[in-house]
C-alpha positions as CSV (number, residue, x, y, z in Angstrom):
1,X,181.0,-19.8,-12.7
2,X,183.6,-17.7,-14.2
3,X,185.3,-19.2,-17.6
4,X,188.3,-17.8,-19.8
5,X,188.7,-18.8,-23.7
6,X,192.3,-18.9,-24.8
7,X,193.1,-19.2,-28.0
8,X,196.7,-21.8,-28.2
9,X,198.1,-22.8,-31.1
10,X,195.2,-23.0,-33.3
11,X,193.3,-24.2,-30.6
12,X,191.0,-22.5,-28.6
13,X,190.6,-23.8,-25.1
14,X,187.9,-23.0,-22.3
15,X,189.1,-22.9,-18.6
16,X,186.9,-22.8,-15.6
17,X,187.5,-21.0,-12.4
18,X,186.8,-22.8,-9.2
19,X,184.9,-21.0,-6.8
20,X,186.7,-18.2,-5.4
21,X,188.7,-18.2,-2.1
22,X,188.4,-15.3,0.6
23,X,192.3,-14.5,-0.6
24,X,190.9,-13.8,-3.5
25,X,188.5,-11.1,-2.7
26,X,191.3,-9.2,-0.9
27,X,194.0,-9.6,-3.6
28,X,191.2,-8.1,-6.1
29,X,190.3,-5.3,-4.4
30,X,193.9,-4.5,-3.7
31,X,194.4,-4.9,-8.0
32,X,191.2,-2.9,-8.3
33,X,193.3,-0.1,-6.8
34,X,196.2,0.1,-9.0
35,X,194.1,0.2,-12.0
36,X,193.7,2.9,-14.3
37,X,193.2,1.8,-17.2
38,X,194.2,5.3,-19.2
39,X,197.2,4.9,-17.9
40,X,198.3,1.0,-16.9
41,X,201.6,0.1,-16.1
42,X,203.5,-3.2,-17.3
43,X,203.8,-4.1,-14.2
44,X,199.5,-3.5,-13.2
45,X,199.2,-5.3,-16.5
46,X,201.7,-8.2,-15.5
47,X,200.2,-8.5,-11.8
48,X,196.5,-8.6,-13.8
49,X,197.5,-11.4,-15.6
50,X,198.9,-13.4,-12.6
51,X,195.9,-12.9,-10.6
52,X,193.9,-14.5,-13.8
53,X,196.4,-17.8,-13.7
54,X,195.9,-17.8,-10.0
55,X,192.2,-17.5,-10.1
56,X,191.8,-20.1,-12.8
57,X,194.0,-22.2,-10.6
58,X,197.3,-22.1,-12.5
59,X,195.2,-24.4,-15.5
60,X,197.8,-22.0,-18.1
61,X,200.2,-19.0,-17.8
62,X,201.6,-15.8,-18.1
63,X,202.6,-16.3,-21.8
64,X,199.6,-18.7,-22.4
65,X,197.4,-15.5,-21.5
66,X,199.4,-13.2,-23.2
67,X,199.2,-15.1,-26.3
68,X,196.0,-16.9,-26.0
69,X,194.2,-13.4,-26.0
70,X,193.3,-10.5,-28.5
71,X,194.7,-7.4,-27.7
72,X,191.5,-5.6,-28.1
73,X,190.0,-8.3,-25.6
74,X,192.4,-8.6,-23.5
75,X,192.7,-5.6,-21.2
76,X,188.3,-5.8,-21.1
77,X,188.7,-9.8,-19.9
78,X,191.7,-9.3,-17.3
79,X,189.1,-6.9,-15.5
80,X,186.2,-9.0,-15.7
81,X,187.9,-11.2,-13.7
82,X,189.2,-8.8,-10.8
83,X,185.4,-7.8,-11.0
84,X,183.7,-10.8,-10.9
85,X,185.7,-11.7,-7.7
86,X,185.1,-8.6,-6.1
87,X,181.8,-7.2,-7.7
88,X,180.6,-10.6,-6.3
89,X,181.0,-10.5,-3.2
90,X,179.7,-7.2,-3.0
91,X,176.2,-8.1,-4.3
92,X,176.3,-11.0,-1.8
93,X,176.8,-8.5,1.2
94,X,173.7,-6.2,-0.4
95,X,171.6,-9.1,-0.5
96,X,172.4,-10.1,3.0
97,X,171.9,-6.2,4.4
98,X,168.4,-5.8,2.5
């Protein structure tokens, strides 16, 4: 189960991802692409973002996750998500090929 801490306000809140769609897996590996993280665009950095809100099923947004996180974390949690969706699903194919 994949979770997200935001910090809003002087709150912080945890969110919880449901489980993954198959639309998912495809929109991450097509992310996973476009990232280089020496070199990120606004607009890699903006599309990272959405595909967090969407993943965690539009609970916050785009300025919620742009405020609600560090910028030291921030870059490191946006790709734990893209890799969580698609690392997973590689390890369940490995599994099922052993």
């Amino acid at each position: 189960m994949m979770e997200i801490k935001l910090l809003l306000g002087n709150e912080e809140k945890t969110y919880t991802a449901a489980r993954p769609k198959g639309r998912a897996v495809r929109d991450a590996i097509k992310l996973a692409r476009k990232m280089d993280p020496k070199n990120i665009t606004e607009e890699v950095f903006d599309e990272l973002v959405d595909f967090t809100v969407d993943v965690y099923g539009k609970q916050f947004t785009r300025d919620d996750v742009y405020d609600g996180l560090y910028a030291d974390e921030m870059l490191q949690e946006l790709t734990k998500t893209v890799s969580a969706i698609a690392g997973g699903t590689s390890k369940k194919l490995e599994v099922k090929n052993d």
